[in-house]
N, C-alpha and C positions, 0 to 999 in steps of 0.2 A: 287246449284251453277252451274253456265255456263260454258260450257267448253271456253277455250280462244279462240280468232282467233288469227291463226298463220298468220305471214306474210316474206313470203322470199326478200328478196334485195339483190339486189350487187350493190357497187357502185365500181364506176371507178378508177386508179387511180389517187391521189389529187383531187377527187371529194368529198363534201359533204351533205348534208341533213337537212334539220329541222324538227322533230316527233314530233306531240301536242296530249296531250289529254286531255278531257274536260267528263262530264257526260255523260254515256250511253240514247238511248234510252227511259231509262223506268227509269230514273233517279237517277239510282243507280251509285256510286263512280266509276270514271276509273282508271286503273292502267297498266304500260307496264311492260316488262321485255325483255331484249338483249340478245340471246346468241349467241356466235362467239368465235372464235377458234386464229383468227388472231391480232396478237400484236398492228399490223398495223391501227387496226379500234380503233378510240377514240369516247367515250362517252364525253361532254362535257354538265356537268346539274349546275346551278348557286347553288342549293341545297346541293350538293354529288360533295366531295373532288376528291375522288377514286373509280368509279363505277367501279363494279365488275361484271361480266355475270352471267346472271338470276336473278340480285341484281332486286326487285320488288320499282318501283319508282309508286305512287301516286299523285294524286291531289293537289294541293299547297292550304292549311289549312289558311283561312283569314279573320280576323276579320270585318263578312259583315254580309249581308242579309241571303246571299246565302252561304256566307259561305266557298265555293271552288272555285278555279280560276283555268283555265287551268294551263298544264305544259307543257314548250317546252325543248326539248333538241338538242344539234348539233350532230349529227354524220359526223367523217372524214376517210376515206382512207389517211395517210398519207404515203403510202406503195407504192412500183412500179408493184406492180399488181393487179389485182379487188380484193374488198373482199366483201365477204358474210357474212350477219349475219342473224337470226331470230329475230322479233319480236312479243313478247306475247301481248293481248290486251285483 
């Protein structure tokens, strides 16, 4: 198994984001994961109610060829200062 690539952000505040992921490389399933500390930053996935930090979100499962379709999610700073989270890939 691979190790993840981490990835640091901050965004600004009342700034937001779109994070997609789709098949790796070598064609194996991709998956992200959030971790953050601040209240402030909202996950926003059409999938997941209540995402929760480190909650492991996956490829969207669909009745095709192929089978998987990307996943996008919104990240927001709704906060009056920057926030930072991690993302796993």
């Amino acid at each position: 198994m691979a190790t993840p690539e981490l990835v640091k952000t901050t965004l600004p505040p009342g700034q937001a984001c779109w994070i997609t992921i789709n098949r790796t490389d070598d064609g194996s399933y991709g998956t992200m994961a959030f971790s953050m500390n601040d209240t402030s930053l909202l996950i926003f996935d059409s999938s997941v109610n209540d995402y929760e930090p480190n909650q492991t979100l996956g490829l969207v499962e669909v009745d095709s060829y192929e089978g998987w379709e990307p996943r996008s999610v919104f990240v927001a700073n709704t906060g009056p200062a920057p926030s930072t989270f991690v993302v796993a890939f």
